[in-house]
N, C-alpha and C positions, 0 to 999 in steps of 0.2 A: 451649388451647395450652400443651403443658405449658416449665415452669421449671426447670433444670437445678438437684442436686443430688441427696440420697441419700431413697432411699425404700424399703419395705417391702411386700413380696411375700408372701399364700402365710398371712398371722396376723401377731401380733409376732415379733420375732426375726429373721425371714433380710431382709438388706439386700442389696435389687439394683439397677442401675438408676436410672433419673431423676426427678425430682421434680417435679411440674407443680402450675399454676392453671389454672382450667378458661378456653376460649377466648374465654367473651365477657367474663368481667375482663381479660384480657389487651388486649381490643381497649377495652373501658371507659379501661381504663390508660393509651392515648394523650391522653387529653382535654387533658393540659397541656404535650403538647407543643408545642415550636417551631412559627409555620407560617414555610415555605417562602418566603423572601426571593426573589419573582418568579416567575412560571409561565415552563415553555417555550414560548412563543407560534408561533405557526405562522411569523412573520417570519424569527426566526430561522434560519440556515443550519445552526449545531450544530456547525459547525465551524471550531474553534480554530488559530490561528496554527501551534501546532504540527502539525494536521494531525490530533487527533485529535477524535473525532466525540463530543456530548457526549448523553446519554441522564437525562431526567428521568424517576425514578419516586418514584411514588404507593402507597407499599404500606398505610399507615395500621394498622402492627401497635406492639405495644408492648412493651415489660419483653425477655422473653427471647426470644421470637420474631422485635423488632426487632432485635436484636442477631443474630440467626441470617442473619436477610436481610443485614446490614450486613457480615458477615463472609464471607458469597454473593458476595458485590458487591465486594467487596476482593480477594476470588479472581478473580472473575472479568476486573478489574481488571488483576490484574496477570498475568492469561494471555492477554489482549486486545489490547494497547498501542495498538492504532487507535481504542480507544473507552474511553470512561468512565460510567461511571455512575452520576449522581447520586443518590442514596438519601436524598433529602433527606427524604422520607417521606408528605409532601402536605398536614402541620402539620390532620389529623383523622385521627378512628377510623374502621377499615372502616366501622361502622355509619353513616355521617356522608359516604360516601364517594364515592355516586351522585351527592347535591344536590352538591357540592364538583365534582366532575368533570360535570354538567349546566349549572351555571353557567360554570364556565371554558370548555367548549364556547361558550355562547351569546355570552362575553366572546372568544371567539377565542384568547385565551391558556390552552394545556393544557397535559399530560403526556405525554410516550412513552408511557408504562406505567403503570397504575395496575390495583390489586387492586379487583374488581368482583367480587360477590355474584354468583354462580349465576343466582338470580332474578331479580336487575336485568337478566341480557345481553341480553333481549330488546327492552327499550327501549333500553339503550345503544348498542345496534348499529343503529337508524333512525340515525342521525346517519351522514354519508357520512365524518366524519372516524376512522370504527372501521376498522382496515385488516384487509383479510379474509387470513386466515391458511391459507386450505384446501389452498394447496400447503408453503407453510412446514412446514405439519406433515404432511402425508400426505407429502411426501417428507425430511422431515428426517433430524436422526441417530438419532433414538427411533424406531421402523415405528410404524406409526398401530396397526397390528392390534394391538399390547403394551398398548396402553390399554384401560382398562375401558370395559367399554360405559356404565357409566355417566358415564363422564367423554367417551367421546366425543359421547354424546346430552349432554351439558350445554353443553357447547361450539360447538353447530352449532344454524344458525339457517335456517331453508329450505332446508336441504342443503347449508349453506356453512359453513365453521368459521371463527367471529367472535372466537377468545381463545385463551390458551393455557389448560392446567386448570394451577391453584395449589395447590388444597389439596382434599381428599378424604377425605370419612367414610363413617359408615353407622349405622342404628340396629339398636340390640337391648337388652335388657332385663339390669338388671346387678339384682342380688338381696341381700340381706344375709342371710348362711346363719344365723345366732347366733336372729334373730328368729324363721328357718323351723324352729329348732331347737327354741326353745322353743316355739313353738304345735303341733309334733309333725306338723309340714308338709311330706311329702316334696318334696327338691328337684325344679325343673323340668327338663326338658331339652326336646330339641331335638324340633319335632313336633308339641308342645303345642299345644291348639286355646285360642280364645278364649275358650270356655265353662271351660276349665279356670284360665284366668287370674283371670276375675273369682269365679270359688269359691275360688280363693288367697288374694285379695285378701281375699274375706270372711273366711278361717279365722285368718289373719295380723290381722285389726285387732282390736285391744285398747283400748276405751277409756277404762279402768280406768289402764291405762300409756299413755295418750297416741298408739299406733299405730294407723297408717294401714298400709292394703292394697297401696297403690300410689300415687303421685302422678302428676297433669298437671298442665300449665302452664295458668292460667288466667284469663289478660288477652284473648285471642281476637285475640294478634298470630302470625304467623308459627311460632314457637314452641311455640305451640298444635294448627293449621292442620298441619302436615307429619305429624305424626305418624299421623292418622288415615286419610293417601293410602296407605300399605299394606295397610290394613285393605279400604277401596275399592278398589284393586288386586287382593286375595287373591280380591274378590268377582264378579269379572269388570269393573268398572267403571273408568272410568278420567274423568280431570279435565274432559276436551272431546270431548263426542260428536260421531260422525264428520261429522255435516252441519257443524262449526265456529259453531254459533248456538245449542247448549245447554248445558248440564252434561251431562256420561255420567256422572253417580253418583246420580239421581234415588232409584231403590231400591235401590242398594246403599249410600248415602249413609243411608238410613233404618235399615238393619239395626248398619253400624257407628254410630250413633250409639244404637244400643238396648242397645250391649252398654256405654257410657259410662252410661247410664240405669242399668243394673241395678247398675253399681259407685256412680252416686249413691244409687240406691235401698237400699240396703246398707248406706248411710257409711262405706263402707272404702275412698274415693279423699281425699285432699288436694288441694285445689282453689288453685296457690299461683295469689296478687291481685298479683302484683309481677313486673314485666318480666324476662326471663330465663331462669327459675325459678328463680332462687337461693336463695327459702326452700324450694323443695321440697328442692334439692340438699342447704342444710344440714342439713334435716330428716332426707335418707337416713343423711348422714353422720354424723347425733349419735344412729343406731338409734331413730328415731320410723316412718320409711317403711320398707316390707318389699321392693317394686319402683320398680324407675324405668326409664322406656324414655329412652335417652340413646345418646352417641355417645362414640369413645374419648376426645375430649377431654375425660372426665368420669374419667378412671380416675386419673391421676396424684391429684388431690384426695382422692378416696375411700380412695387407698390411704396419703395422708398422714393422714387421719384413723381411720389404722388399722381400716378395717371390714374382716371376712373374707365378702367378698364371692366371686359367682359370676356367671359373664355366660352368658347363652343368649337362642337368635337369638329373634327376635319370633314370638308363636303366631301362628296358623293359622286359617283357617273350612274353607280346601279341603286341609289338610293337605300345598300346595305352599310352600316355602318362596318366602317377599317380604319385600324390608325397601327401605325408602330411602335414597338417597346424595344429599348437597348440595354437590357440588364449587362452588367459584369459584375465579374467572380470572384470569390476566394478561391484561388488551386492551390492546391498541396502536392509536395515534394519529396519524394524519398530522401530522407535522410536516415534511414532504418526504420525498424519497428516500432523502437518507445517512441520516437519523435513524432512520426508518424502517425502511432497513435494518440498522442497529444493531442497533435495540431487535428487532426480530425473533432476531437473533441473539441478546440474550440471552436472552429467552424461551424460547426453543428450549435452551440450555444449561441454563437453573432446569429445565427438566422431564426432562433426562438423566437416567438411574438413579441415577449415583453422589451427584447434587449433592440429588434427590428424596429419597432418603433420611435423608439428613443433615436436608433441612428440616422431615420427616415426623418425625423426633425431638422434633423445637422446636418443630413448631407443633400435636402433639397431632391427627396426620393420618394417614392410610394411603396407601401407594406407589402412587402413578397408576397403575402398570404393574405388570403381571405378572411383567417381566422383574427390576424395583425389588424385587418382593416374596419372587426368591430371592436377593437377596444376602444376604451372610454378615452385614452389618450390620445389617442390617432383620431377618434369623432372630434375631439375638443381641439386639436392642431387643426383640423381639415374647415372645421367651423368658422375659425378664426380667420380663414386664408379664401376669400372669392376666389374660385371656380378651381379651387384645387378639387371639389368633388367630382368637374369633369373628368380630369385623368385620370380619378381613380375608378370612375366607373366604365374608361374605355377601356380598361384593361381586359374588359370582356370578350372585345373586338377586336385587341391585337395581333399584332404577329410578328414575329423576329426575323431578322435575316439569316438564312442558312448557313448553321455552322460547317462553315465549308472552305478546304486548304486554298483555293481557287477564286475566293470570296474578295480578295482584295486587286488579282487583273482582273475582276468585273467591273469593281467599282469606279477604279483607276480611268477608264476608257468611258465611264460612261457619265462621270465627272466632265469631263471634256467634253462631252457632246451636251449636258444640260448649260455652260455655261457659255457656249458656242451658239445655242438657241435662246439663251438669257439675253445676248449682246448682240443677235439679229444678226450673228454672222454666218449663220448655219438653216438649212431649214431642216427639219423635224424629222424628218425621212433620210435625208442626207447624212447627219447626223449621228441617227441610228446605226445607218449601214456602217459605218463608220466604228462605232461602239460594239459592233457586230463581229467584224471581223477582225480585230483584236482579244474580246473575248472568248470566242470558238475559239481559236488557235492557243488560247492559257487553257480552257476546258478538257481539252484534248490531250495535251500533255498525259502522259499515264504518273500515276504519284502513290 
C-alpha cells in the first residue's frame, strides 16, 4: 500500500508520482496501534441525542493508507450529517483481523464494518450477524455490471453478495531489465510459456554474483499457496472438483509443481524462509533476483530503490492468458437497522469511482470498476507508475480463489508440498499425493 511522496519512473532522473511501502508493512505498521476504547455491541441503538446515527469501523490499515481511509471518513462525514463514522480502526492489523472480529462476534460486542481478507469471507459470513448486501449493490449507485468479475466472484457467497470489495489486485511478474541485460537475456513479453520462464531464470542466475533467476516465497503460508492457482488454472484445473469432495488439480497440480522442480533443480529460484517475502523483495530490489511474481503493491518500493524494472503478465502452458486477483471486503454487521443501514450506506459510497480511486492510490490497489479505471485520475496515477497498466489490464484474465469454508485445509497442505518441491525435498507427484489426501479428508467433512 503505497506512501505518499515523490518517486522515480522510467531509470534515474524523471520524478513522477507517489512513493509507496509495499502492503504487508503497512498493515505490519498497525501493531502499535491504539485498540478501540469499546466495541459497537449489538445493544446499542447508534443513535445519538442528536439524531445522528453512529457507524463503527474496523479497517486495521496503517501509516498512509490509514490516514487515506481517515480522510474517506471525514469526507464522507461531512457529506452525510445523519451519520458518523467512527474510524477508530479496530486497535489490529488486517492480518490479525478475522480472530479480532471472530471473537467479538462470539462476545456479541462488534463492528458495523470491518476490512476482512478475501479469503476469510467464506467463514465470516456462516455467522447470521454478516448482513447480506446483494441488493445494496446490485442496485446501488455503482451497476454491479462495472465491477470486475473478479471482484464480483470474491464477494458472493452461494449466490449472494456477503461484503462490499475494498481493495483489488492481480499478479504478474515485474523483472529487473539491468540484470537481463547483462546476462544478454532477451526481455519477456507478453505470451510467454512457462518453459521459457524457467530457461530465464536459468540464464539470469549467477552465482559467482550472488543471482537468482527468480524468487518464491517460501514458508508454505498463503503467500506461497496463491501463486501457483494460475499455473493450475492455465491447466484446465481448478481448486474444488465438481463433486465438491476432492481437489480438481490432482494432475494439473503435478505438472505445475514440476516446472517449481526444474527451477529448483537449476538453483536459479530463491527460496525466501521468512513470512511475506520480504527478503525475496529486498533481494529484487538490491539486483540479487532477475524475476518476481508480485502485485502492484510492490512497485512504489521497487521504484524507490531505484531498479529499472519491467512488468509482464504471467507466462503460460496454454498460451491463454491467467493471472490471479485477491480482492478484500468491507462486511457489514447487524447491529440493527439504523446502523445497519448506515453502514451500508457508506460502503456503498467507498466503492463509488470517484472515492475508489483516490483509495487505490493509498492503498497500492487497482479500480474495482471499469468505470474507476477510465477516470482522468486513475489514467494519470497509472501513467506515472511503469507497468501498473499491466495489472490493470489482466484483470480481464483473472480469477479468485473459491469463496469456500474449506479453502484454508487446501491451501494449508498444499503449502507444504510447494515448499517441499521448492527445497528438492519432495518430488512433484509425491508431493501432490501428499497435498491430496489431506485435503479430501477437510472436503469431505459435511459443514
Amino acid at each position: 500500500m503505497p506512501v505518499k511522496g515523490v518517486y522515480r519512473v522510467g531509470g534515474p532522473g524523471t520524478t513522477v508520482g507517489a512513493l509507496g511501502i509495499s502492503r504487508r508493512r503497512l498493515l505490519l505498521g498497525a501493531a502499535s496501534a491504539a485498540a478501540v476504547s469499546g466495541c459497537a455491541g449489538g445493544a446499542s441503538g447508534g443513535v445519538g441525542a442528536d439524531g445522528r446515527v453512529t457507524v463503527e469501523l474496523w479497517h486495521g490499515q496503517a501509516d498512509t493508507a490509514r490516514k487515506a481511509v481517515e480522510a474517506l471518513v471525514a469526507e464522507f462525514n461531512r457529506t452525510h450529517p445523519t451519520i458518523r463514522v467512527d474510524s477508530g480502526g479496530g486497535g489490529v492489523i488486517s492480518d490479525a483481523m478475522l480472530q479480532k472480529v471472530t471473537a467479538a462476534l462470539a462476545a456479541g460486542s462488534y463492528p458495523d464494518v470491518a476490512y476482512i481478507f478475501g479469503s476469510d469471507l467464506a467463514n465470516i459470513a456462516r455467522s447470521p450477524r454478516v448482513v447480506d448486501l446483494t441488493d445494496a449493490l446490485h442496485d446501488g449507485p455503482t451497476p454491479w455490471n462495472t465491477y470486475w468479475k473478479p471482484v464480483r466472484d470474491a464477494v458472493t457467497v452461494n449466490g449472494r453478495v456477503r461484503a462490499a470489495p475494498a481493495l483489488l489486485d492481480s499478479l504478474a511478474v515485474v523483472y529487473n531489465r539491468k540484470l537481463f541485460r547483462r546476462a544478454g537475456v532477451p526481455f519477456p513479453e507478453a505470451g510467454w510459456s512457462w518453459n521459457e520462464f524457467a530457461a530465464t531464470a536459468k540464464a539470469l542466475t549467477d552465482p559467482g554474483h550472488g543471482v537468482f533467476g527468480a524468487g518464491w516465497p517460501g514458508t508454505g503460508d498463503e503467500d506461497t499457496v496463491w501463486r501457483l492457482w494460475p499455473m493450475i488454472w492455465d491447466l484446465g484445473g481448478d481448486v474444488v472438483a465438481p463433486d465438491g469432495k476432492h481437489i480438481g488439480f490432482a494432475d494439473e497440480g503435478v505438472r505445475a509443481l514440476g516446472t517449481l522442480a526444474r527451477l529448483a533443480t537449476d538453483k536459479s529460484v530463491y527460496v525466501d524462509p521468512k513470512p511475506g517475502g520480504e527478503q525475496m523483495y529486498q533481494a529484487f530490489q538490491s539486483g540479487r533476483i532477475g524475476m518476481v511474481g508480485t502485485g502492484p503493491w510492490k512497485l512504489p518500493d521497487i521504484v524507490e530503490a531505484r531498479i529499472d524494472y519491467g512488468v509482464v503478465p504471467l507466462p503460460t502452458y496454454s498460451g491463454r492468458p491467467v493471472t490471479i486477483s485477491g480482492p478484500d471486503t468491507w462486511t457489514v454487521f447487524d447491529n440493527g437497522s439504523a446502523r445497519s443501514r448506515a453502514a451500508v450506506e457508506f460502503v456503498r459510497w467507498m466503492t463509488e469511482p470517484a472515492q475508489d480511486v483516490r483509495w487505490d492510490a493509498s492503498a497500492g490497489s487497482l479500480p474495482l470498476t471499469t468505470t474507476a479505471a477510465k477516470l482522468p485520475g486513475w489514467r494519470r496515477y497509472s501513467a506515472g507508475t511503469t507497468g501498473l497498466d499491466v495489472f490493470t489490464d489482466s484483470l480481464s484474465s483473472a480469477r479468485v480463489r473459491p469463496v469456500h469454508p474449506a479453502y484454508p485445509q487446501i491451501s494449508q497442505p498444499l503449502g507444504e508440498a510447494i515448499v517441499s518441491v521448492l527445497l528438492a525435498q519432495d518430488s512433484p507427484a509425491h508431493a501432490l499425493r501428499r497435498c491430496a489426501g489431506k485435503a479430501d479428508a477437510a472436503l469431505r467433512i459435511p459443514r
